[in-house]
C-alpha positions in Angstrom: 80.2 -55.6 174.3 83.5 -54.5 174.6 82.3 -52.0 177.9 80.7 -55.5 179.2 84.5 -57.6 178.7 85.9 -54.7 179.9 83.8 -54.2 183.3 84.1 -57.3 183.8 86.5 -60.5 182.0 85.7 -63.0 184.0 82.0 -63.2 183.9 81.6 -62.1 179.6 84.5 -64.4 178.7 84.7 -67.0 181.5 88.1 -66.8 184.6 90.3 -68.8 181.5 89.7 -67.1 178.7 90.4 -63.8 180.7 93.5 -65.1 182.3 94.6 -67.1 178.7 94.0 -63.7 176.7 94.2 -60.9 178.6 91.0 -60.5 179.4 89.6 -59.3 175.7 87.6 -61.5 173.1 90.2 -63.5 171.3 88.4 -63.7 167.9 86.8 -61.0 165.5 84.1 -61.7 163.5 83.4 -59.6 160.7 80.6 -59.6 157.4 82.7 -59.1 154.6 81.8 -58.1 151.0 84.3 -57.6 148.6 82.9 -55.8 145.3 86.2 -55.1 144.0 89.7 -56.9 144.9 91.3 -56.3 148.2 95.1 -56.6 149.0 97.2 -59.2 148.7 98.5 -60.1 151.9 99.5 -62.4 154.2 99.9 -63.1 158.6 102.7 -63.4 161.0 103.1 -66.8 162.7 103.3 -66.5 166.5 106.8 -66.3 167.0 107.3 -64.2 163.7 104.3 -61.4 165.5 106.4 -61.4 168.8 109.7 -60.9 167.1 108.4 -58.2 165.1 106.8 -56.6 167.6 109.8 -56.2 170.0 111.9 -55.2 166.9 109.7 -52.2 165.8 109.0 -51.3 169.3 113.1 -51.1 169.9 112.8 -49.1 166.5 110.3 -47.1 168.1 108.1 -47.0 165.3 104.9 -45.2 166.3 102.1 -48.0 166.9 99.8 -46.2 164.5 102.3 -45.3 162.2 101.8 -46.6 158.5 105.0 -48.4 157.7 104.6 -50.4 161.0 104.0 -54.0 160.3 103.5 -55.5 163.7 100.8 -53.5 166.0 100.2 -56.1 168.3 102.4 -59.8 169.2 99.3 -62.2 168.4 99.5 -64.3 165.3 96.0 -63.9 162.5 94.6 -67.1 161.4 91.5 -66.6 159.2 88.4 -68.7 158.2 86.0 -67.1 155.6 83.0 -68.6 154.9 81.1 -68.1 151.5 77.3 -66.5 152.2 77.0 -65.9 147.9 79.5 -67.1 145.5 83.1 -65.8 146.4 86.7 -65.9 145.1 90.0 -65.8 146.1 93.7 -66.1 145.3 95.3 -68.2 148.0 98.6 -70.3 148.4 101.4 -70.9 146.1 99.9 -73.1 143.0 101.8 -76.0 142.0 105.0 -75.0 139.5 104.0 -77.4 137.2 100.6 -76.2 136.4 101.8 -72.5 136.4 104.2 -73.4 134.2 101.3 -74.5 131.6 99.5 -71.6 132.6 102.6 -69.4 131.5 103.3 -71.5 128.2 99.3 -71.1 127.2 99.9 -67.0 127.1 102.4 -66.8 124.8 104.2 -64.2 126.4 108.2 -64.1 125.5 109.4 -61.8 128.3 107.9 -64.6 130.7 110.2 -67.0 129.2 113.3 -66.8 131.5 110.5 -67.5 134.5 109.1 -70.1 133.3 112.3 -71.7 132.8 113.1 -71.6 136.3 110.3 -72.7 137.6 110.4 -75.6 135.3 113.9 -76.3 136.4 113.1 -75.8 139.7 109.7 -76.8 141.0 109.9 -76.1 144.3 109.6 -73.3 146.9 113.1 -72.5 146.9 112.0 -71.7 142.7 108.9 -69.7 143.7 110.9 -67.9 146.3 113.0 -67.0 143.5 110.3 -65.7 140.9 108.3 -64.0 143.0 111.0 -62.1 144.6 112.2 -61.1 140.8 108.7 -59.8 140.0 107.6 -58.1 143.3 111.2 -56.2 143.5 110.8 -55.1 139.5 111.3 -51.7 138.8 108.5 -49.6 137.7 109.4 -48.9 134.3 110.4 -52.7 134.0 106.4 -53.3 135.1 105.7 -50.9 132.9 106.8 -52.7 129.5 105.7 -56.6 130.9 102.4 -55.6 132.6 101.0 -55.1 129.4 102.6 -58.1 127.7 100.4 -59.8 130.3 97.8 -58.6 129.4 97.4 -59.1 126.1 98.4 -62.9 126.1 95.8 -63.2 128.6 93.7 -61.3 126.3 95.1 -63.6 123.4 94.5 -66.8 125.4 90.7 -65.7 126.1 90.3 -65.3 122.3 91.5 -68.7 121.3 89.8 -70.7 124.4 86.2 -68.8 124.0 84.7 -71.5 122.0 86.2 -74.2 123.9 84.6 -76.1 126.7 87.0 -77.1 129.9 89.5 -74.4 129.3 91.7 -74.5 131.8 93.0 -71.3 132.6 90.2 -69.2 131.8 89.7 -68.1 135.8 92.7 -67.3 135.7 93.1 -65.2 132.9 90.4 -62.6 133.4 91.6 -62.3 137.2 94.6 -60.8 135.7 92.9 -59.1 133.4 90.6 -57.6 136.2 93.3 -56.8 138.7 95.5 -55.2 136.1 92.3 -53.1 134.9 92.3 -52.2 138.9 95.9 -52.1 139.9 97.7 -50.6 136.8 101.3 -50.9 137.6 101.1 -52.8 140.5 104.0 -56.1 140.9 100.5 -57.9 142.7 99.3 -58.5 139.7 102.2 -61.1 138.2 102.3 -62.7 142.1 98.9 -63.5 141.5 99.9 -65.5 138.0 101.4 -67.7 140.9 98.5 -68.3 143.4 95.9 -71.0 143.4 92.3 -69.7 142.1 89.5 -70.3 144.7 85.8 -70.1 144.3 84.2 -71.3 147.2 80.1 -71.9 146.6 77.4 -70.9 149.6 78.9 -72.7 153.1 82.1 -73.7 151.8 85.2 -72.6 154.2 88.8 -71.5 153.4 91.2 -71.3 156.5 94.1 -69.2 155.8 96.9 -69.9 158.2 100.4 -68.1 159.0 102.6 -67.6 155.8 99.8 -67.7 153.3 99.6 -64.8 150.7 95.9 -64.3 149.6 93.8 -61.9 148.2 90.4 -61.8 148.2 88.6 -60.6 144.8 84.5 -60.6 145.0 81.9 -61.8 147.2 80.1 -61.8 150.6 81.3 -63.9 153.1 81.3 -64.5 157.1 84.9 -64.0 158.3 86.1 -65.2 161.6 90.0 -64.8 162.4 92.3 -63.9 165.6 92.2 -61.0 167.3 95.0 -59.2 165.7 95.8 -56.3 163.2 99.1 -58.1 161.6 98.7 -57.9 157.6 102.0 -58.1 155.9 100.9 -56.6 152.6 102.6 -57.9 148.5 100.6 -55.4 146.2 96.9 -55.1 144.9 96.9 -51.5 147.4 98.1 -48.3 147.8 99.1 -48.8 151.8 102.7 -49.8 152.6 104.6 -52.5 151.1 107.4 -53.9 152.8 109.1 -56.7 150.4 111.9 -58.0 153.0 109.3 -58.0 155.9 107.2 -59.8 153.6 109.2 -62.1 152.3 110.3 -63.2 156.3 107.0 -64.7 156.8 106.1 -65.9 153.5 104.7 -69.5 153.3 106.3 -71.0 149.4 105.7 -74.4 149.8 103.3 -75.0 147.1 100.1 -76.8 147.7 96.1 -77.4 147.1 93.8 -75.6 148.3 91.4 -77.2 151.3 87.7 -76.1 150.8 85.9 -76.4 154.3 82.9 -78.2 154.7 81.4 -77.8 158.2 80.8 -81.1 159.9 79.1 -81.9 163.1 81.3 -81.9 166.2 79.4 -83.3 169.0 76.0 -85.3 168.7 73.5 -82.5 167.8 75.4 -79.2 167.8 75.7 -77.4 164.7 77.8 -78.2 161.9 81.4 -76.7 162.5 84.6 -75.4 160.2 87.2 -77.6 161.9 90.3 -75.5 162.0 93.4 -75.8 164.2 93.5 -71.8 165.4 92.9 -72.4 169.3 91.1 -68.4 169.2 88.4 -69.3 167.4 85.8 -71.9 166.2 82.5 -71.5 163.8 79.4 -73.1 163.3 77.4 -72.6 161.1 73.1 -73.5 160.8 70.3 -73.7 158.1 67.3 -74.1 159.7 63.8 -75.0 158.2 60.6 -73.2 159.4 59.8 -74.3 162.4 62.9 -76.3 163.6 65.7 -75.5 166.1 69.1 -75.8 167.5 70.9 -75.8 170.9 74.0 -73.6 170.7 75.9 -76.5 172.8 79.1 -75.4 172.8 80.3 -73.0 175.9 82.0 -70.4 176.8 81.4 -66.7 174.9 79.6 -66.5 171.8 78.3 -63.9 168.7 75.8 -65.2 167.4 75.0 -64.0 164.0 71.7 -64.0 161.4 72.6 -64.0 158.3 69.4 -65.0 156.3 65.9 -65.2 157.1 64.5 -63.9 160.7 65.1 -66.4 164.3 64.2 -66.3 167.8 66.5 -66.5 170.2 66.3 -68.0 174.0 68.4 -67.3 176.1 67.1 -68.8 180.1 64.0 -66.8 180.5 65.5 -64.2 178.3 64.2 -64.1 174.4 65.6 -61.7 171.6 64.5 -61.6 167.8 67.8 -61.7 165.2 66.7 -60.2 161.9 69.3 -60.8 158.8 72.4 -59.0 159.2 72.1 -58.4 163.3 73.8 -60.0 166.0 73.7 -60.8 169.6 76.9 -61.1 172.2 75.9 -63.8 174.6 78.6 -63.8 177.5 80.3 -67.3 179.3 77.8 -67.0 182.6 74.6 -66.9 180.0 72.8 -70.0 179.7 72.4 -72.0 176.9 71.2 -70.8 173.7 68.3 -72.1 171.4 67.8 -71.0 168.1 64.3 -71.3 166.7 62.8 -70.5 163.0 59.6 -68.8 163.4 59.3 -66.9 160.1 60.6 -69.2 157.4 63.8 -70.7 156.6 67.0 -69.3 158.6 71.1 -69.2 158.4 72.6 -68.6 161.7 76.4 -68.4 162.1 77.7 -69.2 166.1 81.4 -68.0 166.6 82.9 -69.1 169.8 86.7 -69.2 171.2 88.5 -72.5 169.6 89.4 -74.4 172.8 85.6 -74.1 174.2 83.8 -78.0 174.4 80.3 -78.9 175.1 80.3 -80.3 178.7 79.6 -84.1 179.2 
């Protein structure tokens, strides 16, 4: 695929894609399972990439370097949609619920915390805690690490008989990434985020500023063409707190769960997001039914369950689960069919692209 973009932009991507993105596929698509917790970490906005860019570059820090934040000017929205139950830490929760959350555990040494978040329920007070926690010294995580731990441990105890407990999510994530991440400041930022579980077909978008983590699951995962990751703990790789802390998002707020809805008469249902790279749609097909891909413009198309048939013009390729096909901008249409039983198809296409009246 790349080879084909490469050989030639304008016919695989379309004359103002190429010219719009310098002539490379402005979205990456990815299958993503996470059996154990990955990073916590969040994305450059545009300006913030560009910045960043120019300022390491005048650094001359190596593009391949490890402690180099910015190895490309292009911003990273995300979209990851749920293929089997999946969770998540994402956003700044709320201070008033996290200050429940801190009072249900009992723990002493979180006191002074909670009392400033309670006094100050804002960003400016988030901005303030998590700084505190995720520029702690080691021996400091030491000693209230554990104290974590065993309120959470405490609170699980008390709550196991209880229906509707509300912070029981909570509690064993920190349990689990403290099991995972001994020692690691991650683990008290993430006594600050919202808990998401998304169910099969639900969406989360993930937009510049927001500091997530993704804990277990399978998922489709769609985001900009960019390898930005500003990283806060939960890993080994390189940390950098100020950098961080530039393009941090700490306005508190719910999380959105995506639904896809249909954008345009009979095309497939689609994640409505406002990243301009990238749009996804998503289909469940019953035996012997079909779609039109109607949207235009480069497309992966992607099997996810069950077995289809793809037509492409006169040309016709099977998709078993797990494979996908690159169809390019000068391709016709495309029409999905399920031969063999029930089918999931995910189409991912570039954001601006619109079914022709």
């Amino acid at each position: 695929m790349l080879r084909a973009i490469d050989a030639d932009p304008d016919g695989e991507l379309g004359p103002d894609i190429a010219k719009q993105y310098g002539s490379r596929l402005p979205f990456l698509l990815k299958l993503l399972a996470a059996g154990e917790p990955l990073s916590l970490q969040a994305h450059p906005s545009s300006a913030q990439a560009q910045e960043g860019f120019a300022r390491e570059d005048a650094a001359r820090v190596p593009i391949d370097s490890p402690v180099r934040n910015y190895r490309d000017r292009s911003h990273k929205p995300e979209l990851i949609v749920a293929l089997t139950e999946f969770h998540a830490l994402a956003g700044f929760r709320s201070p008033g619920p996290t200050v429940e959350f801190i009072d249900s555990l009992g723990v002493e040494a979180l006191s002074g915390y909670r009392s400033l978040l309670a006094e100050q329920p804002d960003d400016a007070g988030l901005r303030t805690v998590f700084t505190s926690w995720i520029t702690l010294p080691g021996p400091a995580l030491d000693t209230l690490l554990p104290l974590v731990a065993e309120g959470c441990i405490r609170y699980l105890s008390t709550t196991a008989h209880q229906d509707g407990s509300r912070f029981v999510a909570e509690a064993r994530t920190l349990l689990e990434l403290g099991e995972s991440y001994p020692g690691d400041a991650g683990v008290l930022a993430a006594l600050l985020l919202n808990r998401v579980t998304l169910t099969p077909g639900q969406g989360l978008y993930l937009n510049a500023g927001n500091l997530h983590a993704y804990l277990s699951g399978t998922g489709v995962e769609i985001m900009a063409n960019s390898d930005n990751v500003l990283r806060g703990g939960l890993t080994p790789k390189h940390v950098d707190v100020p950098e961080l802390l530039r393009v941090l998002d700490f306005r508190p707020a719910d999380v959105d769960v995506l639904e896809p809805v249909v954008d345009f008469g009979e095309a497939p249902p689609l994640y409505e997001t406002p990243a301009p790279e990238f749009a996804l749609s998503r289909s469940v097909l019953k035996d012997g039914s079909s779609v039109e891909l109607v949207r235009r413009g480069p497309r992966i198309v992607l099997c996810t369950s069950g077995r289809v048939e793809l037509s492409c013009g006169a040309s016709v390729s099977i998709l078993e689960q797990g494979a996908a096909m690159w169809v390019s901008a000068s391709d016709p249409a495309v029409t999905v069919h399920a031969r063999w039983g029930e089918a999931e198809v995910f189409d991912a296409t570039v954001g601006s692209m619109r079914p022709h009246s």
